[in-house]
C-alpha positions as CSV (number, residue, x, y, z in Angstrom):
1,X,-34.4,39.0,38.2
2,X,-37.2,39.8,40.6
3,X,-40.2,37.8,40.2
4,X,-43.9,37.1,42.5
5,X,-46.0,34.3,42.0
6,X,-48.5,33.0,44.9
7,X,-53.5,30.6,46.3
8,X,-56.9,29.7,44.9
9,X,-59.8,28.0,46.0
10,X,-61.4,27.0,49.3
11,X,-61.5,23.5,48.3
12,X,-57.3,23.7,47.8
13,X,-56.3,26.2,50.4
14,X,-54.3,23.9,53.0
15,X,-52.7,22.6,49.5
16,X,-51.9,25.8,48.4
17,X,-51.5,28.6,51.4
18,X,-47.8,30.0,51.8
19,X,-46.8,28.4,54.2
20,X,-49.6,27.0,56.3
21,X,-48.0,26.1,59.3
22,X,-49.2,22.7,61.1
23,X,-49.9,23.3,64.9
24,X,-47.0,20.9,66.0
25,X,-44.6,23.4,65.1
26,X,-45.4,26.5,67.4
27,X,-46.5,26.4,70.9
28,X,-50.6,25.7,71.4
29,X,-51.9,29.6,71.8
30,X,-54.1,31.3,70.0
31,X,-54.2,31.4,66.2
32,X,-52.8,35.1,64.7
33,X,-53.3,34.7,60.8
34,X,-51.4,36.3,58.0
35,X,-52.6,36.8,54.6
36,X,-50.8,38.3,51.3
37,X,-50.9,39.0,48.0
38,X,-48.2,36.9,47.1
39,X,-46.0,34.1,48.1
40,X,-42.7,35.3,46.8
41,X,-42.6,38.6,46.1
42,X,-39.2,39.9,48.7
43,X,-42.1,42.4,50.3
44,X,-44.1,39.3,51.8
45,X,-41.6,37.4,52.7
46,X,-40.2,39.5,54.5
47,X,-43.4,40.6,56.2
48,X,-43.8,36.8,56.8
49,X,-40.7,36.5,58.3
50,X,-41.2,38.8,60.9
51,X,-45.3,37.8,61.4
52,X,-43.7,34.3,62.4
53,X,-41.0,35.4,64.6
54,X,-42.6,37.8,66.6
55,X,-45.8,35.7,66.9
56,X,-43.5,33.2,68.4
57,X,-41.8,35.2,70.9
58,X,-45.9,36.0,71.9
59,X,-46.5,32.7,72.3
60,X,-49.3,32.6,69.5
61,X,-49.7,30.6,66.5
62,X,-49.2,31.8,63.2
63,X,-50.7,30.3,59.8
64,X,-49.9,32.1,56.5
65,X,-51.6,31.9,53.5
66,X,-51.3,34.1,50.0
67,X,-52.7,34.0,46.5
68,X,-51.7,33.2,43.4
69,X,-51.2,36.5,42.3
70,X,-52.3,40.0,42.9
71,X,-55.7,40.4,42.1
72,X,-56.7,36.9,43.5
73,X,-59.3,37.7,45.8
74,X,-61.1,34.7,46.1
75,X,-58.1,33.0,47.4
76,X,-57.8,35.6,50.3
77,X,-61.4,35.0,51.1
78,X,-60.9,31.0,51.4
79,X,-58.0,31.8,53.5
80,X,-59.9,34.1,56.0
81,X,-62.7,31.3,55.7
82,X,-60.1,28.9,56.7
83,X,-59.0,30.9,59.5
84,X,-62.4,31.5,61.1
85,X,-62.7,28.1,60.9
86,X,-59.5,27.4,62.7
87,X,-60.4,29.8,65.6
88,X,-58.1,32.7,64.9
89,X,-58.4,36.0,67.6
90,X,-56.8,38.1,64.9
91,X,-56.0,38.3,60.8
92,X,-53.3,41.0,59.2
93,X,-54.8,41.1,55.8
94,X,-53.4,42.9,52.8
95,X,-55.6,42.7,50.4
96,X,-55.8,41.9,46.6
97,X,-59.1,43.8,45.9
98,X,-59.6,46.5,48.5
99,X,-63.4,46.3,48.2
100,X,-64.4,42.9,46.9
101,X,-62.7,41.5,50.0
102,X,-64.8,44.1,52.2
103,X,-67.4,41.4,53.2
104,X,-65.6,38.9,53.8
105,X,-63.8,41.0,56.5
106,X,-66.9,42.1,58.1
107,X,-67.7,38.4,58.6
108,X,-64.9,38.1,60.6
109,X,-65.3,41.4,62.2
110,X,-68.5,40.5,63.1
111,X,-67.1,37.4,64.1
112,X,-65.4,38.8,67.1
113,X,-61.9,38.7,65.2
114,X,-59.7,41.7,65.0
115,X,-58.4,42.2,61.4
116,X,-55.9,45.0,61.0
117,X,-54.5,45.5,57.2
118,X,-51.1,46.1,56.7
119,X,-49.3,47.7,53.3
120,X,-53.1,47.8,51.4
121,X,-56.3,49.5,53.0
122,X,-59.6,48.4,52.2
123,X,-62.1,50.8,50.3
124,X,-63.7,52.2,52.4
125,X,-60.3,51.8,55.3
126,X,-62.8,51.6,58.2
127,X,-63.7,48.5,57.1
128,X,-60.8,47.0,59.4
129,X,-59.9,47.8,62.8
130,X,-56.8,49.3,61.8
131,X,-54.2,50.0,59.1
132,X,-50.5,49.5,59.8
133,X,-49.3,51.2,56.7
134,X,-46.5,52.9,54.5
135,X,-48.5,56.3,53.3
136,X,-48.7,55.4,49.9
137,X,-50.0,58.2,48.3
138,X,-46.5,60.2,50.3
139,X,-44.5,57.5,48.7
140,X,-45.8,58.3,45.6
141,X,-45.6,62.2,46.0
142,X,-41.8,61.7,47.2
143,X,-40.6,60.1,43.8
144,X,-42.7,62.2,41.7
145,X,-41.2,65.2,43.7
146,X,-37.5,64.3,43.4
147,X,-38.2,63.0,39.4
148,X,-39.7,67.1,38.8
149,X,-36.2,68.6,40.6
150,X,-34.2,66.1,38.8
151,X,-35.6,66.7,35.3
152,X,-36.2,70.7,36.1
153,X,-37.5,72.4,33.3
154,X,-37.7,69.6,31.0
155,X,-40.1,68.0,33.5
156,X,-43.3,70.0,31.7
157,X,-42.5,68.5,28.9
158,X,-41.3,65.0,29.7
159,X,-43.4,62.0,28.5
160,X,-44.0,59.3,31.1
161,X,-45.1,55.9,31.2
162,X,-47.0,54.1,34.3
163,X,-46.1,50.3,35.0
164,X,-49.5,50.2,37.5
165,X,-50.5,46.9,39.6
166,X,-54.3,45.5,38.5
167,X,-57.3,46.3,36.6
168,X,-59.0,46.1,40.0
169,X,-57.0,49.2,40.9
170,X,-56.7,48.2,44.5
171,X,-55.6,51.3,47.1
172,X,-52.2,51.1,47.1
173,X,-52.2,51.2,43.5
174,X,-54.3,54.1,42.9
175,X,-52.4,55.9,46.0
176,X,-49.2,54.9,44.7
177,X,-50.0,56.4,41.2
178,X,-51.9,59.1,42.0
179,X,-49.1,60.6,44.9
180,X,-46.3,60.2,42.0
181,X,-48.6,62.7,39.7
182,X,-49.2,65.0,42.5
183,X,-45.5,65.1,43.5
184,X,-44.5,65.7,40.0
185,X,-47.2,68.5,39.4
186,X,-50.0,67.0,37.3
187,X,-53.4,67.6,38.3
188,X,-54.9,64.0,39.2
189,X,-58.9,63.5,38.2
190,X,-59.9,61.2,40.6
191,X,-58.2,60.7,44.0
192,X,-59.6,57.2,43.9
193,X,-58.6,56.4,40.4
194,X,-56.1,56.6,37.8
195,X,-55.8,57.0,34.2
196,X,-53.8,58.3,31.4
197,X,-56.6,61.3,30.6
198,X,-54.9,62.6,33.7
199,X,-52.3,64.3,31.3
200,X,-51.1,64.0,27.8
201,X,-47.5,63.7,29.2
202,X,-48.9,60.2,29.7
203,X,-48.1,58.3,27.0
204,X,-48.9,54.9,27.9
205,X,-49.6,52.9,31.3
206,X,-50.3,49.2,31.8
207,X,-50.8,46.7,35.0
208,X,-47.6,44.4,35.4
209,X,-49.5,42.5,39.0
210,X,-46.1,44.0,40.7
211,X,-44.3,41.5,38.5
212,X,-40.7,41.4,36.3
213,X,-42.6,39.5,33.8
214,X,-45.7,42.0,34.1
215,X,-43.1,44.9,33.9
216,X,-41.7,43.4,30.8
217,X,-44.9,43.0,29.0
218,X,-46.8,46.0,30.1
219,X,-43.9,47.8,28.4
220,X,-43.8,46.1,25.6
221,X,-47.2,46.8,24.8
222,X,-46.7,50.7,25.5
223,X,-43.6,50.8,23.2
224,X,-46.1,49.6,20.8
225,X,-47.8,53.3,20.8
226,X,-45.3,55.3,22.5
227,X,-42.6,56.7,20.4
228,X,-40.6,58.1,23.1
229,X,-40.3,57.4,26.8
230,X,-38.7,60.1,29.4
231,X,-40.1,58.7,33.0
232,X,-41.1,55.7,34.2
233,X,-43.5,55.3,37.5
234,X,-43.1,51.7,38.4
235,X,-45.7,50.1,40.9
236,X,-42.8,48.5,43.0
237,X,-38.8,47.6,41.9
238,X,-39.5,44.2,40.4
239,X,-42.5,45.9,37.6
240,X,-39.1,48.5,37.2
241,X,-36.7,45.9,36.1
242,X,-39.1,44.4,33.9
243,X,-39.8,47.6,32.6
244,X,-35.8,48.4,32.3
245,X,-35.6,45.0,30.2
246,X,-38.0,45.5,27.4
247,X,-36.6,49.5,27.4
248,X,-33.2,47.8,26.4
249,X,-34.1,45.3,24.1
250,X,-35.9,48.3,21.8
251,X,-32.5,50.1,22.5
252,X,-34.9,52.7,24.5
253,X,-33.7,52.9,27.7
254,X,-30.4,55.4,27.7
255,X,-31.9,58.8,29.3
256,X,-35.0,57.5,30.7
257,X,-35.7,58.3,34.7
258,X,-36.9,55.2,36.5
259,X,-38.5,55.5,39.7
260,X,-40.7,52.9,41.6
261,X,-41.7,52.8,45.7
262,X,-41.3,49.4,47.6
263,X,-37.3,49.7,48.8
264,X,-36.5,46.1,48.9
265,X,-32.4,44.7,48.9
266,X,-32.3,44.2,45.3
267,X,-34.1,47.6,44.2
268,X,-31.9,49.7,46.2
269,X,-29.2,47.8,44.4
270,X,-31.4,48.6,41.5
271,X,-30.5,52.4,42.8
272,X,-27.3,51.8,42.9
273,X,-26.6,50.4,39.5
274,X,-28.1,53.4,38.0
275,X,-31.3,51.5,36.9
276,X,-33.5,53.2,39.0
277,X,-33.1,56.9,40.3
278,X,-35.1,56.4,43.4
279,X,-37.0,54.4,45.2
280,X,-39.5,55.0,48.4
281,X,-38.8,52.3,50.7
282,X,-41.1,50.5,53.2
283,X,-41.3,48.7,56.4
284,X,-42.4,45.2,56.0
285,X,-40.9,43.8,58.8
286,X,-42.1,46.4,61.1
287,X,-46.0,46.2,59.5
288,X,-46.2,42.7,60.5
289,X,-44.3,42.9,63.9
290,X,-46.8,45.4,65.2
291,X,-49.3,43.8,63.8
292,X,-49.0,40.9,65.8
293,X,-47.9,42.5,68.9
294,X,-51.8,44.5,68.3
295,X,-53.5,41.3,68.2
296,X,-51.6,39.8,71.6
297,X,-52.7,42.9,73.4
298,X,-56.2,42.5,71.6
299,X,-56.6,39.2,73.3
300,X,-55.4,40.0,76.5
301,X,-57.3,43.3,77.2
302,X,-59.9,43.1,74.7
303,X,-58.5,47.1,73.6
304,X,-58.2,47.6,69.7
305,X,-55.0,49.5,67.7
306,X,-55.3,52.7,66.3
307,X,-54.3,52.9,62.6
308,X,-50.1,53.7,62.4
309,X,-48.1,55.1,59.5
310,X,-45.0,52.8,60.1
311,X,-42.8,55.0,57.4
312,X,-41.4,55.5,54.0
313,X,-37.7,57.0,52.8
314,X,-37.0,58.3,49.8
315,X,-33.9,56.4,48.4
316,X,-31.3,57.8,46.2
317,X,-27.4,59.3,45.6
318,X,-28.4,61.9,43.4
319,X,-30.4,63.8,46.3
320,X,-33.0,66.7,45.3
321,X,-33.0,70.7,47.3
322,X,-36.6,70.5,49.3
323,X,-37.5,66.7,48.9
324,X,-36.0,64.4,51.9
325,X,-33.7,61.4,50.9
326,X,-31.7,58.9,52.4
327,X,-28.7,57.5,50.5
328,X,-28.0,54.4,48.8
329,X,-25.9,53.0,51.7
330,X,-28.4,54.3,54.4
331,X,-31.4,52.3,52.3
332,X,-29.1,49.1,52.3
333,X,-28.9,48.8,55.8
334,X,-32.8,49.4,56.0
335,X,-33.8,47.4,53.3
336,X,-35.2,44.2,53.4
337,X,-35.3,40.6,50.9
C-alpha cells in the first residue's frame, strides 16, 4: 500500500529533517537546500534522489529536510531557518501552505538566497524566483477530460466524490481540483478554491494529506452521506488506493471511475490493474534536477531562472478521441518510485 509520513520544530529539526546530510559526506561547496512536504511519499523521494545526485555532479552540498505531513508548515519554516543559518546560495521549496510559508521565503529572498519552488507554487507565485512545475490545473483538466469521453452521456449525470489534500487548500490542491472540474465540464466558483457547492454532482469530498490512510478515511466518512458513488478525483494515486479500499469493504467500488494525477511506479500499476482509469503523471526527477542546476548557474553568474512547466502525461489503455494519452507501458518507463 502506498503510504507518506514526514518534521516539526526548530528546536528538533537536525533530529528530524529527511535526510539531513552531515558535510563530511559531499564535497565542501556551497549549500543547495531541499525542502518537501513529506519524507516518504515515492514523489519526494524521488525528487530527493535526483536533488542529491545532480547536486553532486555540481560540486554543491545538498541538505534535505521535510515535514511531518502535509500541512506542516512550521516545520518547513525551521528548515529554511536552518538553512539560512547554514549559509545556503539556494532553497527548492515545495511548500505545505502556499501562503503561510510566504514570509518566511521573502526572508531568505531578502536574504540574498534564490528560492525556486518546485511541484507547489506559492500564493501569490511571485513570491519565489521561479517555479519548476507540472501545470496542475492541465493535469487536472486532462483526467477530468478523458473521465467526461469515457463516461459520455452518463457523465451529466454521474455523481463524484473528491479525495482533496488539506484544509489549508495549498495550490496544487485547489489547481489539481479545480482543472479536473473544468475538464469534466462543471463550472468552478472560485479558481482559487474548491468546494462541493461547485455542483450537486458532488456528493461528497474530504482531505486525505495525499495519504492511503487519508484516502481510506476521507471515504469512509463520504460513504457515510453518499448513497452512490460514480467518479472519484483523487489528489494523487496513494489518496486513490485508499479511496479504492474503503469503496470495497462497503462492496461499492464495481463501476466506479477512478482517476488521480501524480504518475508514480505503483499508480501506473494502479492503471494497469484496472484500479484507476488514468492518471496524469509528473516529473519529479526532472523538477529537482533543474532546480539545482538553476541554483549552480545562480551562484556563478549571479542570473536568476525563469519559471518552467517541466510536463505532465495523461496515463491510460483505454485512450479517449481529442484528449492526449500515453499508455500504460509508455508511463512505466517514465514513471518514477
Amino acid at each position: 500500500m502506498l503510504k507518506q509520513l514526514g518534521l516539526c520544530t526548530t528546536a528538533a529539526v537536525f533530529a528530524l529533517s529527511i535526510g539531513m546530510l552531515s558535510a563530511p559526506a559531499f564535497a565542501a561547496g556551497p549549500v543547495v537546500g531541499l525542502v518537501t512536504k513529506t519524507n516518504t511519499n515515492p514523489f519526494f523521494v524521488k525528487m530527493k534522489e535526483g536533488f542529491e545526485a545532480k547536486a553532486k555532479e555540481l560540486g554543491l552540498t545538498p541538505q534535505s529536510y521535510a515535514g511531518k505531513a502535509d500541512g506542516d508548515n512550521d516545520g518547513q519554516v525551521a528548515a529554511i531557518e536552518q538553512l539560512m543559518a547554514a549559509g545556503a546560495k539556494g532553497i527548492l521549496l515545495v511548500p505545505s501552505d502556499s501562503s503561510a510559508i510566504v514570509p518566511t521565503v521573502k526572508k531568505a529572498r531578502d536574504a540574498g538566497i534564490l528560492v525556486i519552488t518546485l511541484d507547489t507554487p506559492l500564493d501569490p507565485v511571485d513570491a519565489a524566483d521561479a517555479l519548476f512545475a507540472t501545470d496542475n490545473f492541465k493535469a487536472g483538466q486532462l483526467i477530468g477530460q478523458w473521465a467526461k469521453g469515457t463516461l459520455g452521456d452518463k457523465a451529466k449525470s454521474a455523481k463524484i466524490a473528491t479525495l482533496d489534500l488539506a484544509a489549508n487548500e495549498p495550490t496544487v490542491d485547489y489547481l489539481r481540483h479545480n482543472g479536473f472540474l473544468d475538464g469534466f465540464g462543471i463550472p468552478v466558483k472560485d479558481l482559487k478554491h474548491f468546494a462541493m457547492n461547485d455542483s450537486s454532482q458532488i456528493v461528497g469530498s474530504d482531505v486525505t494529506t495525499g495519504s492511503t490512510d487519508g484516502g481510506r478515511t476521507a471515504m469512509e466518512n463520504i460513504l457515510q452521506k453518499a448513497d452512490k458513488v460514480d467518479v472519484v478525483y483523487a489528489i494523487n494515486e496513494p489518496a486513490a488506493d485508499g479511496g479504492y479500499e474503503a469503496l470495497k469493504a462497503a462492496g461499492k467500488d464495481k463501476g466506479v471511475l477512478f482517476v488521480a494525477v501524480d504518475g508514480g511506479c505503483p499508480g501506473v500499476q494502479m492503471v494497469k490493474d484496472g484500479i484507476i482509469g488514468a492518471t496524469s503523471q509528473q516529473y519529479p526527477l526532472l523538477m529537482a534536477a533543474d532546480g539545482v542546476e538553476a541554483v549552480a548557474e545562480f551562484i556563478k553568474s549571479g542570473k536568476k531562472p525563469h519559471s518552467m512547466d517541466t510536463g505532465e502525461k495523461l496515463v491510460t489503455d483505454h485512450p479517449v478521441a481529442g484528449v492526449p494519452s500515453i499508455s500504460v507501458e509508455e508511463g512505466k518507463k517514465l514513471c518514477w518510485g
